[in-house]
C-alpha positions as CSV (number, residue, x, y, z in Angstrom):
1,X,7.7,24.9,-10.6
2,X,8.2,25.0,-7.0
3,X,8.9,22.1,-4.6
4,X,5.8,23.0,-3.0
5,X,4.0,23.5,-5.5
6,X,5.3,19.7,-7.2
7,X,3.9,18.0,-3.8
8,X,0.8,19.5,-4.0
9,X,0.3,18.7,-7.7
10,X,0.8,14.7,-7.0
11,X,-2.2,12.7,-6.6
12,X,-1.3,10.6,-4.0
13,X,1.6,9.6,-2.3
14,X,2.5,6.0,-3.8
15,X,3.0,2.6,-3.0
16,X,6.9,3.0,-2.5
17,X,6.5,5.9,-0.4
18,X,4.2,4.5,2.4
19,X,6.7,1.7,2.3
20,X,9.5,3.5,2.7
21,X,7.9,5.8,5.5
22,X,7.8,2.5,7.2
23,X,10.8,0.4,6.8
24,X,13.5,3.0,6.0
25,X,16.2,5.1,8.6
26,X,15.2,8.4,9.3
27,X,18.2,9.8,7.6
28,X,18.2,7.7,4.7
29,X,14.0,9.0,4.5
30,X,14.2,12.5,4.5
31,X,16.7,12.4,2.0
32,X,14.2,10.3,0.2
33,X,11.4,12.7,0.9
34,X,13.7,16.1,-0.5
35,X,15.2,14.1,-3.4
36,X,12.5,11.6,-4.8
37,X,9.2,13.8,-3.1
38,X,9.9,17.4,-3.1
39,X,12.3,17.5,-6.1
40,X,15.5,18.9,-4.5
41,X,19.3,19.0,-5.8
42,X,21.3,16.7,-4.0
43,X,23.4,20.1,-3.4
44,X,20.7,21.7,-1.6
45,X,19.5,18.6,0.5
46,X,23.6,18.4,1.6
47,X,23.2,22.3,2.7
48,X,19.7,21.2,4.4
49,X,21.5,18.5,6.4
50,X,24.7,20.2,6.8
51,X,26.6,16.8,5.0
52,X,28.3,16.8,1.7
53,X,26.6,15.8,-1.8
54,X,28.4,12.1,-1.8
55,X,26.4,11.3,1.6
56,X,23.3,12.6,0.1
57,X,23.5,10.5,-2.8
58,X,24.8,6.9,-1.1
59,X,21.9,7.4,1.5
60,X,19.4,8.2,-1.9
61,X,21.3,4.9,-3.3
62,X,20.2,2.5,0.1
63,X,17.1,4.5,0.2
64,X,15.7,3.2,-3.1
65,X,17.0,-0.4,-2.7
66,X,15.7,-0.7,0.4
67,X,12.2,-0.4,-1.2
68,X,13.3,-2.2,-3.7
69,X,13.9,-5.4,-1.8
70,X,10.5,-5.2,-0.1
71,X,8.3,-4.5,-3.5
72,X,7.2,-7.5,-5.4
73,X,8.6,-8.5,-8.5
74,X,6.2,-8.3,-11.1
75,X,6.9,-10.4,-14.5
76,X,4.7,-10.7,-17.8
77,X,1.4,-9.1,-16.3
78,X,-1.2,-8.0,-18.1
79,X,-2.1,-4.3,-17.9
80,X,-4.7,-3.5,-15.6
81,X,-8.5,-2.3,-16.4
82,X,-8.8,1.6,-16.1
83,X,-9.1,3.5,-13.0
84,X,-13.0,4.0,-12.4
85,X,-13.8,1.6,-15.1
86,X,-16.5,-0.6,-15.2
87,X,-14.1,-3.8,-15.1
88,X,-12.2,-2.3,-11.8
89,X,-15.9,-1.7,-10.0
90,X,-16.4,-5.3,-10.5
91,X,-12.9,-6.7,-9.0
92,X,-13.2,-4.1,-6.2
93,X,-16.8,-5.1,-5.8
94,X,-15.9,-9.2,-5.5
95,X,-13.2,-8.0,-3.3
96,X,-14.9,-6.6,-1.0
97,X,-17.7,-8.7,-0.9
98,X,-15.4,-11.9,-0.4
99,X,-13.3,-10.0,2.3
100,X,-16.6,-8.7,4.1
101,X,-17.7,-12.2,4.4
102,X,-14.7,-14.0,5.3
103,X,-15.5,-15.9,1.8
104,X,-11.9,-17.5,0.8
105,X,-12.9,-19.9,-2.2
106,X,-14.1,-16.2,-3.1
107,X,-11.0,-14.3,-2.4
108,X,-8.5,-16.6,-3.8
109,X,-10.2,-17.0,-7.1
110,X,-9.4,-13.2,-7.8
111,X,-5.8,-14.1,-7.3
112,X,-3.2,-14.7,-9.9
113,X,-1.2,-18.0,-9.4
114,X,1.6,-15.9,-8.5
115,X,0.3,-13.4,-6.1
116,X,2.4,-11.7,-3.6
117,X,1.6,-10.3,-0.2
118,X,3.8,-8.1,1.8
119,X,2.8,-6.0,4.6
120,X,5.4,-3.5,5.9
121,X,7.2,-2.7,8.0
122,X,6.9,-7.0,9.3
123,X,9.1,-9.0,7.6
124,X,6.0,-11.7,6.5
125,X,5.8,-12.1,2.9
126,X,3.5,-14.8,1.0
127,X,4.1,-15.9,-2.6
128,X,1.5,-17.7,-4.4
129,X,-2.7,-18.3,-4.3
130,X,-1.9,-21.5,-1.7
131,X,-0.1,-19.3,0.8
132,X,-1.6,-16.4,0.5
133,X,-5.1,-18.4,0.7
134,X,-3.7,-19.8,4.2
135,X,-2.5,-16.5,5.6
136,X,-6.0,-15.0,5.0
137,X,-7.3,-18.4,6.4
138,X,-5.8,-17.9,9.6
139,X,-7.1,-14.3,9.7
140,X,-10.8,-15.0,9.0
141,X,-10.5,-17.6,11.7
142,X,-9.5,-15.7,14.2
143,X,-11.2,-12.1,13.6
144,X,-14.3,-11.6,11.7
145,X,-16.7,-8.5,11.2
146,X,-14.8,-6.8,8.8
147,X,-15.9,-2.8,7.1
148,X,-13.9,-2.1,3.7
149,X,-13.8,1.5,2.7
150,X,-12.5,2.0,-1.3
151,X,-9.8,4.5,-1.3
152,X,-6.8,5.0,-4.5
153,X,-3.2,5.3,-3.6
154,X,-1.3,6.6,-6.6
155,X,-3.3,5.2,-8.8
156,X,-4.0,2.1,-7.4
157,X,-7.4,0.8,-6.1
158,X,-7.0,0.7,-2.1
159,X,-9.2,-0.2,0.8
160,X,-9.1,0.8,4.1
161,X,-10.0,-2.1,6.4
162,X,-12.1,-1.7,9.8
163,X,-13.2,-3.6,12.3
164,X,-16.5,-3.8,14.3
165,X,-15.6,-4.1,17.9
166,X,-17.4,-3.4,21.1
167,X,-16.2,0.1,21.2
168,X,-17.1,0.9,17.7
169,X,-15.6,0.5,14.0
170,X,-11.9,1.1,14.1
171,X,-8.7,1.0,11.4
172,X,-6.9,-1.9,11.6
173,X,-5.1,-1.4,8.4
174,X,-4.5,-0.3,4.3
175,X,-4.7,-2.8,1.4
176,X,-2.9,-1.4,-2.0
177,X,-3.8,-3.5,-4.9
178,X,-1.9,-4.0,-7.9
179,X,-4.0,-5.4,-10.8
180,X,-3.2,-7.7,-14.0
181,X,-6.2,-8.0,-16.0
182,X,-8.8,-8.8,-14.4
183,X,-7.2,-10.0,-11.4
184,X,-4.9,-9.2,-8.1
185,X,-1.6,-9.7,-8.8
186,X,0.0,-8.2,-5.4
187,X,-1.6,-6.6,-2.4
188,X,0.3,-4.6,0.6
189,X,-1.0,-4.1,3.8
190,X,-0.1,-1.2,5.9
191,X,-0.9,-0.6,9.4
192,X,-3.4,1.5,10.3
193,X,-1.3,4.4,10.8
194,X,-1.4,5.6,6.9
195,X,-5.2,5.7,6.9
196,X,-5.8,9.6,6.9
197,X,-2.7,10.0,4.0
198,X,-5.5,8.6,2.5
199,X,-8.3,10.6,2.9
200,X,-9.9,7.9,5.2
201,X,-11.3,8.0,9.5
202,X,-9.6,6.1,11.6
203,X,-12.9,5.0,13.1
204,X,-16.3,4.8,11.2
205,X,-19.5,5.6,12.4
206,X,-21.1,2.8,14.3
207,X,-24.0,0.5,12.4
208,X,-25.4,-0.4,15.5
């Protein structure tokens, strides 16, 4: 099978690679992108970038543990319910409704106790339903009038999240869950920038 035709077969392009389009070097990414994405030799991505096969594989090597460092480490979890499945409509229904409403009790009771929040490329990280509860404190408080659009990204259940403004309903950013049972036991934020990867506007239509 052909590169080409690999990329186009993949269903979305996952949690790790939105990261890494985000936090990683620009050479140490398109070797990412040839080697781990498009399915190249580490030969042909040296003749690509005129370099030898050594440098293509030590920049593959800081590639993947430079995601590495920034994914959370997930111990024990249960496995989540099935995509499309009436037990994922119901978290992604309470999750929306709690974000939509700036509803925190809400929000934190579909948290493990171990959550973890990460929103690349900032270094801010928050461990935990306490922290993450005050991190999503602090953002109800100071911006409300939130739109949640459900999305997948490689598998995952995703929402876009807008904003009503006076100019309209704009992107402010991408929320990738990761599930363990029935509830949340990671979420990443990405800015606003990866919403059409996803299939989604970066404005909606106004309500008003």
């Amino acid at each position: 099978m052909s590169p080409e035709a690999r990329y186009e077969q993949t269903e979305s392009i996952s949690l790790a690679f939105v990261t890494a389009l985000q936090i990683l070097p620009p050479r140490q990414l398109v070797v990412l992108i040839l080697r781990d994405v498009l399915g190249f030799h580490a030969n042909e991505v040296g003749g690509m970038l005129d370099t030898t096969v050594e440098s293509v594989k030590s920049a593959l090597k800081r590639a993947r543990a430079g995601m590495q460092r920034r994914l959370p480490v997930t111990t024990a979890m249960e496995p989540p319910p099935g995509s499309a499945s009436p037990a994922e409509d119901a978290i992604f229904a309470k999750f929306v409704s709690a974000y939509e409403s700036a509803d925190i009790d809400a929000l934190v009771a579909l948290l493990t106790g171990d959550v973890f929040l990460s929103m690349p490329p900032m270094p801010l990280e928050y461990q935990g339903r306490d922290s993450v509860a005050r991190f999503f404190a602090f953002i109800f408080g100071s911006v409300q009038g939130f739109h949640l659009v459900r999305t997948r990204a490689n598998g995952q259940p995703a929402f876009g999240v807008y904003r009503q403004t006076s100019t309209g309903i704009h992107g402010v950013g991408l929320f990738v869950l990761t599930l363990s049972g029935n509830r949340i036991s990671a979420m990443t934020r990405f800015e606003d920038t990866v919403l059409p990867i996803f299939g989604l506007p970066q404005s909606l239509p106004s309500t008003q």
